[in-house]
C-alpha positions in Angstrom: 3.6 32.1 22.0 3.0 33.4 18.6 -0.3 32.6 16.5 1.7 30.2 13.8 3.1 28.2 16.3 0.0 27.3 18.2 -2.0 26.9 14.2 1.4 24.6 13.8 0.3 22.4 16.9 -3.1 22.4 16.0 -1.8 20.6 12.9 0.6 18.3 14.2 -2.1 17.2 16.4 -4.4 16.6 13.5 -1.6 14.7 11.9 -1.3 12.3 14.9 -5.0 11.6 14.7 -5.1 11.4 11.0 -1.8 8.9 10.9 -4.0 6.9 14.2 -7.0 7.0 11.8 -4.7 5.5 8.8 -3.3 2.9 11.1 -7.2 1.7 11.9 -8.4 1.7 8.7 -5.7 -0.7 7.3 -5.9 -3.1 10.2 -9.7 -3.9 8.7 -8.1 -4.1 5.3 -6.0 -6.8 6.6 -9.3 -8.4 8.2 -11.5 -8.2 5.0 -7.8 -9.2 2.8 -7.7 -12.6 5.2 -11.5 -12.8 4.6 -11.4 -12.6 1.0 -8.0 -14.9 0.8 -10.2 -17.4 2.8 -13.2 -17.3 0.7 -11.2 -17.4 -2.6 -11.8 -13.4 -3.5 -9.7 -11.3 -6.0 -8.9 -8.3 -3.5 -9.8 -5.6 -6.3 -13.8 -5.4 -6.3 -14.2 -2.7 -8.9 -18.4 -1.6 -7.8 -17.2 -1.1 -4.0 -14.6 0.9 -5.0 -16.4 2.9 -7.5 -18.4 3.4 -4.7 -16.3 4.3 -1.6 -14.4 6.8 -4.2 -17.7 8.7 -5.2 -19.2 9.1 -1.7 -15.8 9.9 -0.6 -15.4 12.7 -3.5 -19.0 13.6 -2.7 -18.6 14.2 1.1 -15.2 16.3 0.5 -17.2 18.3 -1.8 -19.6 19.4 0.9 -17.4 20.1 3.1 -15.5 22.6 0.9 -12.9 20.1 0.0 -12.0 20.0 -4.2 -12.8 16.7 -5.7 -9.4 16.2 -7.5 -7.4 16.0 -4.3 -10.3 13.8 -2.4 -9.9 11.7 -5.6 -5.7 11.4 -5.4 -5.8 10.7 -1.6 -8.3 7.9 -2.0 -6.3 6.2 -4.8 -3.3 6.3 -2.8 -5.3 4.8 0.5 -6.5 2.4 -2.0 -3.3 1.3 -3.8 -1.7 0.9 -0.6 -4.8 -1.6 0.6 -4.8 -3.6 -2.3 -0.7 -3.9 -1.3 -2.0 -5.0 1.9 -4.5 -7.7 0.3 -2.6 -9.3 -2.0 0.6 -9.5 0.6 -1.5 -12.1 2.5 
């Protein structure tokens, strides 16, 4: 087999595990969306978002990772939660 085909199923395996990962992470959205729909909660709460996007953009950043595309991957994991939320 030639290198880029095994660095190409080194990445598709990452890709599994990162779609896995996705999958988990909105299944608690959907728990803290029926939480906050039971307790009479807007879904958007601005301070823990502020939040998760800094030490998100702060931990990509140590890890080499530019801030910019931390921040655009988090908005879109974010816009599709709040979808989630205020589906329920």
């Amino acid at each position: 087999m030639n290198r880029l085909f095994l660095y190409r199923q080194q990445i598709d395996i990452i890709d599994n595990k990162l779609i896995i990962l996705i999958k988990k992470r909105m299944n608690f959205v959907k728990n803290i969306g029926a939480w906050k729909k039971k307790k009479n909660i807007k879904p958007l709460d601005h301070n823990r978002w502020k939040e998760v996007l800094e030490s998100r953009i702060s931990l990509g950043s140590k890890l080499g990772l530019k801030q910019n595309f931390i921040k655009k991957l988090y908005e879109i994991i974010h816009e599709e939660a709040l979808k989630i939320e205020n589906e329920l």
